[in-house]
C-alpha positions as CSV (number, residue, x, y, z in Angstrom):
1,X,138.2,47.2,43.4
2,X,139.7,43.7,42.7
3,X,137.1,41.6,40.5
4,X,135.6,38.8,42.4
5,X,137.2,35.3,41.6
6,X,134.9,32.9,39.3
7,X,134.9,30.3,41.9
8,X,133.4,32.7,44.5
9,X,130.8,33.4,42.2
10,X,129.9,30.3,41.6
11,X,130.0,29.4,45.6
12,X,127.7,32.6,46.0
13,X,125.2,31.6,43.2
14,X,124.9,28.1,44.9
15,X,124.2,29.5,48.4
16,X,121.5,32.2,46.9
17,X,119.7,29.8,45.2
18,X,118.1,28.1,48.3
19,X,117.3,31.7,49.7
20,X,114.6,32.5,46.3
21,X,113.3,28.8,46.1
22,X,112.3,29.6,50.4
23,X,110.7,32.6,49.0
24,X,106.8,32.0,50.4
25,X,104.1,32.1,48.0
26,X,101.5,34.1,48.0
27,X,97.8,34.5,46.9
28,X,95.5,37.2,46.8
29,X,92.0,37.3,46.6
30,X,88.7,39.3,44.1
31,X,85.5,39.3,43.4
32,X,83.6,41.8,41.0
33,X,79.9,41.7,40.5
34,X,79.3,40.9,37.2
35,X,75.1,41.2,36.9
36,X,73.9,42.2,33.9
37,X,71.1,44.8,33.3
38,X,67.4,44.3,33.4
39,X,66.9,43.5,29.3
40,X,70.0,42.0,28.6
41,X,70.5,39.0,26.6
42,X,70.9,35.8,28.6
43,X,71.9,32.5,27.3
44,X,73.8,33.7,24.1
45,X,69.9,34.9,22.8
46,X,69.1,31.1,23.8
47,X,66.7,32.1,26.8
48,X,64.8,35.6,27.4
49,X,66.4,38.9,28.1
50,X,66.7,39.4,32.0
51,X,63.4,40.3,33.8
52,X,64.2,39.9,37.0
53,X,67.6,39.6,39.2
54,X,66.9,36.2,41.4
55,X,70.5,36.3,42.5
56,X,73.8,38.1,41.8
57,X,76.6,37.0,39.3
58,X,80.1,37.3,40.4
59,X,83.6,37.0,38.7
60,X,86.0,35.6,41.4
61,X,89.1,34.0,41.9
62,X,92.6,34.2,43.0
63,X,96.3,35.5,41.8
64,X,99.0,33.5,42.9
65,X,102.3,34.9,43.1
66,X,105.4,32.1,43.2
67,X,108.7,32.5,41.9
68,X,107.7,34.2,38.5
69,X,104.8,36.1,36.9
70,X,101.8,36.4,38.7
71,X,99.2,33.8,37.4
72,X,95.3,34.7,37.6
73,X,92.8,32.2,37.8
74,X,89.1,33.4,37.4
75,X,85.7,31.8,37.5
76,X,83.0,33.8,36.4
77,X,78.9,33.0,36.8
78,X,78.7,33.1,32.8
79,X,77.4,30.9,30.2
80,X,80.4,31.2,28.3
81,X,83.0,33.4,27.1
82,X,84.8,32.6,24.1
83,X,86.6,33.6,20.7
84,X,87.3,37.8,21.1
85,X,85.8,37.7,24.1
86,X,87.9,35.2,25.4
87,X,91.1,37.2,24.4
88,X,89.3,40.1,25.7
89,X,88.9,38.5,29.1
90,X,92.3,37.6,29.6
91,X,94.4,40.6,27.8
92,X,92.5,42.9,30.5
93,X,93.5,40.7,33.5
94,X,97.0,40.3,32.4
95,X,97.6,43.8,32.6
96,X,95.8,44.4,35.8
97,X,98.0,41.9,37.0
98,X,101.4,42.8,35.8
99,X,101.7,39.7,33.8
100,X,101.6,37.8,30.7
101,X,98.7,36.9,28.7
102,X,99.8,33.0,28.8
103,X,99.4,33.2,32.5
104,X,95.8,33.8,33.0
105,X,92.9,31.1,32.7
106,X,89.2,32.4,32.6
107,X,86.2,29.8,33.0
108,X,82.4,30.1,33.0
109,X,80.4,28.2,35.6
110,X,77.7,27.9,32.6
111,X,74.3,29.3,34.2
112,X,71.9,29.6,31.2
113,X,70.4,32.5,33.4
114,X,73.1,34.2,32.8
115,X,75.1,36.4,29.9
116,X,77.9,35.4,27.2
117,X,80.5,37.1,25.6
118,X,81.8,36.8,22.6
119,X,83.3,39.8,20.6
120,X,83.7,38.4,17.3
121,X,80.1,37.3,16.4
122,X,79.3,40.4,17.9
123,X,81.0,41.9,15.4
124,X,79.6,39.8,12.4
125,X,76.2,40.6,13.9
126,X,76.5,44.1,14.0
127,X,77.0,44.6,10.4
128,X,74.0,43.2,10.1
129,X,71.9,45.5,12.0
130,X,71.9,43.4,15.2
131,X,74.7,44.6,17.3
132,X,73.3,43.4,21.0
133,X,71.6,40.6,20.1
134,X,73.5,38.5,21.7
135,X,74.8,39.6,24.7
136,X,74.7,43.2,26.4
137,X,77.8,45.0,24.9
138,X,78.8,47.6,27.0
139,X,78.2,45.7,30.1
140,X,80.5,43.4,28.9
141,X,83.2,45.9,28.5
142,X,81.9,47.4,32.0
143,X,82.6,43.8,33.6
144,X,85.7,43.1,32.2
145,X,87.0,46.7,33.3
146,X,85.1,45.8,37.3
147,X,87.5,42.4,36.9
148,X,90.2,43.4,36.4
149,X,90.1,46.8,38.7
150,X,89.6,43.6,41.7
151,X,92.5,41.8,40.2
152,X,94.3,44.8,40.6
153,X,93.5,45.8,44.0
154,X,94.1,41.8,44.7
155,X,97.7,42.6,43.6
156,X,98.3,45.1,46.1
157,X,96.9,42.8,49.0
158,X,98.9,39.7,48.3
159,X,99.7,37.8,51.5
160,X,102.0,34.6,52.2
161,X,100.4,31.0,52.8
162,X,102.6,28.2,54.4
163,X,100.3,25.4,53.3
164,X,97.8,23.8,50.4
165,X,95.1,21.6,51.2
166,X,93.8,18.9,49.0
167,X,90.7,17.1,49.4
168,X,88.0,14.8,47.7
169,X,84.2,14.5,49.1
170,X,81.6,12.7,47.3
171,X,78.5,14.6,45.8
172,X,75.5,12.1,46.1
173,X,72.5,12.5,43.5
174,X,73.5,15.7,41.6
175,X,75.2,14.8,38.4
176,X,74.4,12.0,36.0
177,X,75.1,11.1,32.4
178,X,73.0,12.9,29.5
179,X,73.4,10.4,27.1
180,X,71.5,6.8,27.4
181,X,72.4,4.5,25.1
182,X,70.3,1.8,23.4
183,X,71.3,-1.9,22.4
184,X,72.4,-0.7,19.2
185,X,75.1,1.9,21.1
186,X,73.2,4.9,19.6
187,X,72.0,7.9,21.9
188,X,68.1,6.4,22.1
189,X,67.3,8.6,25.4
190,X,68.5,12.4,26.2
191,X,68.3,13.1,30.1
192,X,69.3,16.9,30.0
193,X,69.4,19.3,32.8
194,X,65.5,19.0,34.4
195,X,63.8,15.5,33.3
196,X,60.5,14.2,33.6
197,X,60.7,11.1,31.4
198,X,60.2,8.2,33.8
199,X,62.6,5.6,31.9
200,X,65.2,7.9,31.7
201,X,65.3,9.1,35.2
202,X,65.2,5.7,36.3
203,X,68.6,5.1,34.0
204,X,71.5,4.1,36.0
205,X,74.2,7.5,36.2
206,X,76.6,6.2,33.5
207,X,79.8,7.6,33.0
208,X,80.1,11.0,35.2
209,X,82.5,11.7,37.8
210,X,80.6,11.6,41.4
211,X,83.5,13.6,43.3
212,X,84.3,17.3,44.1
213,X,87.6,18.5,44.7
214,X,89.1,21.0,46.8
215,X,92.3,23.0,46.9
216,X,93.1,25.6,50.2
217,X,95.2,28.0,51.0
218,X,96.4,28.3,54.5
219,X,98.5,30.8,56.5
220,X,99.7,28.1,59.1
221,X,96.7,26.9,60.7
222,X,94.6,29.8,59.4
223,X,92.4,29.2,56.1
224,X,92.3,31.7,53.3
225,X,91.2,30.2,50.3
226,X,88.9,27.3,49.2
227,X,88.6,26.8,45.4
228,X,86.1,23.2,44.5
229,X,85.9,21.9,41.0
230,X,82.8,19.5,40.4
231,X,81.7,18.4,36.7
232,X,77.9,18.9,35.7
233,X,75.8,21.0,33.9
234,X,74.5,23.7,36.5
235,X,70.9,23.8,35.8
236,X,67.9,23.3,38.1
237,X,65.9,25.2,36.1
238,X,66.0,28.5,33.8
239,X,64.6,29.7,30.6
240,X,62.3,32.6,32.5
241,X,64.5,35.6,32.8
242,X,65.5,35.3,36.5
243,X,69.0,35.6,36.4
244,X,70.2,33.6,38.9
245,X,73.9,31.6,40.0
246,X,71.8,28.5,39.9
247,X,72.3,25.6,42.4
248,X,75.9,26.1,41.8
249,X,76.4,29.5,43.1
250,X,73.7,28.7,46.1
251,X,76.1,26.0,47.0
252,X,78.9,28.4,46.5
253,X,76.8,30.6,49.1
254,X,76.3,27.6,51.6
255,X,79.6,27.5,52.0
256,X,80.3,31.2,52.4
257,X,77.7,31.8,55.0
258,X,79.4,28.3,57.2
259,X,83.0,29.7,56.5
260,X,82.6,33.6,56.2
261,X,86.6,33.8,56.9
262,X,87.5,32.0,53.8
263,X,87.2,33.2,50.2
264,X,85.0,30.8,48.4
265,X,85.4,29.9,44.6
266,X,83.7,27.7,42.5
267,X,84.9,26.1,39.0
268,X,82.9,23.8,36.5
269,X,84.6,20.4,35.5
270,X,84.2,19.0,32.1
271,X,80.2,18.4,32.2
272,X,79.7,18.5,29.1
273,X,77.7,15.5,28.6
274,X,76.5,15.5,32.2
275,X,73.4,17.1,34.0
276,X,71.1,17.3,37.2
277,X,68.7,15.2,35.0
278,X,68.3,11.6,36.4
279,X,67.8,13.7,40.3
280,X,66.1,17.0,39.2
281,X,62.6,17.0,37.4
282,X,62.8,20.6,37.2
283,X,60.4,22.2,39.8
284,X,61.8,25.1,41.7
285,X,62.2,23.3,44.9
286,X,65.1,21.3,43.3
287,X,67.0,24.2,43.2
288,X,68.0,24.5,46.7
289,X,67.9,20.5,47.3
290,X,70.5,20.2,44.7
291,X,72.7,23.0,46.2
292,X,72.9,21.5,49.6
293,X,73.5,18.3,48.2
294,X,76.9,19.7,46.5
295,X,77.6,21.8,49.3
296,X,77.6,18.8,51.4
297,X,80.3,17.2,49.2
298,X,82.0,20.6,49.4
299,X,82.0,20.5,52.6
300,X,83.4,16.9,52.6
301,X,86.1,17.7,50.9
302,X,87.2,20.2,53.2
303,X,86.8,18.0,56.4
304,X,88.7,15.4,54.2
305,X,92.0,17.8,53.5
306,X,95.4,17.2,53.8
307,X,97.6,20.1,54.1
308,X,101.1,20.0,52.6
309,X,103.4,23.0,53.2
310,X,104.2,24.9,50.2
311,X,106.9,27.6,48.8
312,X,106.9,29.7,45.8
313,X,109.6,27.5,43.9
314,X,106.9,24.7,44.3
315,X,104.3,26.3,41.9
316,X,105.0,25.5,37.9
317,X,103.1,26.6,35.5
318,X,102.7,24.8,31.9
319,X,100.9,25.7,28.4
320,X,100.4,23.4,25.5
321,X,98.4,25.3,22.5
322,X,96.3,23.2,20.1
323,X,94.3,23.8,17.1
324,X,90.9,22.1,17.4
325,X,89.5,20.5,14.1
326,X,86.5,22.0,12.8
327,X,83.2,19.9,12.5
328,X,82.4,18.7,9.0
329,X,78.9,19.9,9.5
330,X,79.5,23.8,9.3
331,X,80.2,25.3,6.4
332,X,81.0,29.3,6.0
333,X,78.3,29.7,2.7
334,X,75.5,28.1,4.9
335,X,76.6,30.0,7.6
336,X,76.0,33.0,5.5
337,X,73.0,32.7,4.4
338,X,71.5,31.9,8.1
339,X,73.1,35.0,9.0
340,X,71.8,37.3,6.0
341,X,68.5,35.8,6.0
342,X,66.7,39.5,7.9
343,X,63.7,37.5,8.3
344,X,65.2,34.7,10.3
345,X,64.5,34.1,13.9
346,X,67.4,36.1,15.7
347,X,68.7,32.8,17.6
348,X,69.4,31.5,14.7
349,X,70.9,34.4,13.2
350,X,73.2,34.1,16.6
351,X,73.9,30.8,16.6
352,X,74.8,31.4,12.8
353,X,77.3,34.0,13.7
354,X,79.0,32.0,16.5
355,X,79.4,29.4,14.3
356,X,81.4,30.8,11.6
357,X,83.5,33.3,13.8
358,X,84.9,29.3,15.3
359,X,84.7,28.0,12.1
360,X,86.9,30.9,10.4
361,X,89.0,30.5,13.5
362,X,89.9,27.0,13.3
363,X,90.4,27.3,9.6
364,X,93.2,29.8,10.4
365,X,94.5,27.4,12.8
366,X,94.0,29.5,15.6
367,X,95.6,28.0,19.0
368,X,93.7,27.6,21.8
369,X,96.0,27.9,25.2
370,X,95.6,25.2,27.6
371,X,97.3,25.1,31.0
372,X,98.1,23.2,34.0
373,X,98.9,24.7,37.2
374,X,100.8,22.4,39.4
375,X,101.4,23.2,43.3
376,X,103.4,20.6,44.8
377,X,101.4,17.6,44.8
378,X,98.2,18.8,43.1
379,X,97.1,19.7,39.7
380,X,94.4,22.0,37.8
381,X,94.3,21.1,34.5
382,X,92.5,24.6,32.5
383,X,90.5,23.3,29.4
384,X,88.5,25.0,26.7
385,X,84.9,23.9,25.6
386,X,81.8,22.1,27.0
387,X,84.0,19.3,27.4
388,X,82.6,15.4,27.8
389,X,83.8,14.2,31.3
390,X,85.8,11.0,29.9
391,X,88.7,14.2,29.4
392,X,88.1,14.2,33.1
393,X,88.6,10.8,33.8
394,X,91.2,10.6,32.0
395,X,93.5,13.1,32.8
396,X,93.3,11.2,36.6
397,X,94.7,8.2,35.1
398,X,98.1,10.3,34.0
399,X,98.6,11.1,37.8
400,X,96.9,8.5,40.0
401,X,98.7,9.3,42.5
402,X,98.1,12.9,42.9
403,X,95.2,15.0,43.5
404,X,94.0,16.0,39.6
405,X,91.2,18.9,39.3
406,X,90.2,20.1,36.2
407,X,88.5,23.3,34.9
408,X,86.6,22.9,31.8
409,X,84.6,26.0,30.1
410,X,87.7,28.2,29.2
411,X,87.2,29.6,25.9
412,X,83.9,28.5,24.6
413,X,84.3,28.6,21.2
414,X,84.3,25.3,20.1
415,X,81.2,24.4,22.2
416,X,80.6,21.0,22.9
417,X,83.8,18.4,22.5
418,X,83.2,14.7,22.7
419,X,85.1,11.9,22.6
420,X,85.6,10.3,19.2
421,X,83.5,7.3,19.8
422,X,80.6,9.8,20.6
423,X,80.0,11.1,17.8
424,X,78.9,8.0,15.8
425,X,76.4,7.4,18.6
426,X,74.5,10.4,17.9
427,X,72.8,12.7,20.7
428,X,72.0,16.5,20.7
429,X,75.6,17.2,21.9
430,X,78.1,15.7,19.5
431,X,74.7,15.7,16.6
432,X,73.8,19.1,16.7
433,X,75.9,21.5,18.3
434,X,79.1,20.4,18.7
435,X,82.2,22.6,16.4
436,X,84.8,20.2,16.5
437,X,86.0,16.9,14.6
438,X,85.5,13.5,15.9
439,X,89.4,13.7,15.3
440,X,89.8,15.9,19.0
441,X,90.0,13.3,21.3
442,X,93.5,12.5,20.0
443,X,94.4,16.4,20.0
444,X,93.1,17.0,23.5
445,X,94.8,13.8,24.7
446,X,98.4,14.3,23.5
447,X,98.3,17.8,24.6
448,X,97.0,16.2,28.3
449,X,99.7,13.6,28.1
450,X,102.3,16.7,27.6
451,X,100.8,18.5,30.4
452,X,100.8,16.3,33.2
453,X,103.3,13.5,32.1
């Protein structure tokens, strides 16, 4: 057999390549229910142990298969997942889905009706006699292993799209700023989740970001997917052992019972420092009133899409790891003796344990993984953290003119993240329980910049 001339090769190579970047992309769908037991710890110890199941919890979301390694993107109705349980999360979808550990984002929507995760503490905990305290162990293990058996059955149902859809719609009196400031530029008012403070409430918004965006998947003029992103806390209200989705996941729901013929799914933007607050005063009646109001800007996003066709070869996929600075505030021998202390109340003993598994982490200079999905014209930006929504803001500025989403509440470890000039202005978030450095604006920033410049 005579050996094929190099300039033939080369001709060949040149005329394949067009065939694999027309290969069509493809997305498949899961959802596993993700409820905890009747006892369980909710809210990281924070709130009291499920009494009653007001609605279910879900983890849901989407594998997308373009050119290279599959990519998972999940959204789960958590308070947070983060450190071990972080890895955890993601290890087990990689496998399920054939692919590499780099190539899978998990986010929490945040309910505080709702479980955490977080293997590490648990660990520290459980040397001290109080293994469970903070979250439901083996159900954690159970809902990682229901995840991932969905990601795996989405892997065998994969189907081609020919189109994404982008869209902004405007969500009117849900989300507002937490942090008031007084003439001095200090934190003088707190307007959290549910407020009844009169002045506060009648505080203009400040800095949040008003509009929820959506990306869609279609299969020509047939729609398979709808995935929102919409920065605020999720709270109406919570705190009595009703586990519960929250106004987010009713919105979610909303949308579900208008579209049945789409998959729905849900991701929380970097609310960090914004709430239902100035709009919600708490009662249970708010609950559903703030739900329709986000599914109505849901809903105009969707009527507001633009559909671009799409391929496989016009997916990309980038990861920049950081090291977060640690806050100045905890230190590993006060740490201890929270933790040690066997008369101390057991959320402290919790928070304690948290505190020094991130602290330890950042110490080693452990990376956090962030990524950013691009998809022809749009981006997803995946962040760590109860991130302050000027990270938000900001990352639209690095592509104006492009259609920017962000999903904040990845790995939860480092808790709250402001933006340097917060945290001389005080507040419960940057004050009290924030783990990171003034110094991780400029971090968070150049690892942004990287990503989407």
């Amino acid at each position: 057999m005579k050996a094929i001339p190099a300039s033939l090769v080369c001709l060949i190579s040149l005329f394949a390549f067009p065939v694999h970047a027309a290969e069509p992309l493809k997305i498949g769908v899961f959802k596993a229910d993700v409820t905890p037991p009747l006892g369980a710890p909710l809210c990281d110890a924070l709130c009291p142990p499920a009494k009653e199941i007001v609605d279910p919890l879900s983890a849901r979301g989407v594998v997308i298969q373009g050119s290279d390694a599959p990519i998972v993107l999940c959204a789960v109705d958590w308070v947070g997942i983060g450190n071990g349980g972080h890895d955890a999360w993601r290890a087990a979808l990689a496998k399920a889905a054939g692919t590499s550990v780099d190539r899978v984002a998990v986010h929490c929507l945040h309910q505080h009706d709702a479980p955490g995760c977080d293997f590490e503490a648990e660990a520290l905990l459980a040397q001290r006699g109080l293994s469970g305290a903070e979250f439901h162990v083996a159900f954690a293990h159970q809902a990682i292993e229901r995840t991932s058996a969905a990601v795996r059955e989405a892997l065998g149902a994969l189907q081609p799209v020919t189109h994404v859809g982008l869209g902004v719609g405007r969500v009117e009196q849900v989300a507002s700023n937490r942090r008031i400031l007084g003439a001095d530029g200090k934190v003088q008012l707190g307007r959290m989740s549910s407020c009844r403070n009169e002045a506060a409430r009648a505080a203009p918004e400040g800095v949040i970001d008003p509009d929820c965006r959506l990306l869609s998947f279609w299969r020509d003029d047939r729609p398979v997917v709808s995935i929102t992103y919409y920065a605020t806390h999720p709270q109406s209200y919570y705190g009595a052992g009703g586990v519960s989705a929250d106004f987010v996941g009713m919105a979610r729901r909303l949308r579900e019972e208008e579209m049945p013929e789409v998959f729905h799914v849900h991701f929380n933007g970097a609310g960090g420092n914004v709430a239902a607050g100035k709009y919600n005063d708490g009662s249970r009646p708010m609950r559903p009133i703030l739900a329709e109001r986000l599914a109505a800007g849901m809903k105009a996003a969707w009527d507001n899409t633009k559909k671009v066709p799409i391929m496989a070869g016009d997916l990309r996929w980038r990861t920049a790891g950081v090291v977060l600075p640690a806050s100045p505030t905890l230190e590993e021998a006060k740490l201890l003796e929270i933790l040690d202390n066997a008369t101390g109340e057991v959320r402290d003993r919790v928070r304690a344990a948290r505190d020094l598994t991130w602290l330890r982490r950042a110490e080693a200079k452990h990376q956090l993984e962030l990524a950013c999905l691009q998809l022809g014209p749009a981006y997803v930006v995946h962040m760590p953290g109860e991130l302050f929504v000027e990270y938000q803001l900001a990352a639209k500025t690095l592509r104006p003119d492009s259609l920017v989403c962000m999903a904040a509440y990845g790995d939860y470890g480092p808790g709250y993240i402001g933006t340097a000039v917060a945290y001389p202005q005080g507040g419960y978030e940057t004050s009290r329980v924030s783990r990171v450095a003034p110094e991780v604006e400029q971090v968070l920033m150049g690892a942004l910049n990287n990503l989407l410049k």
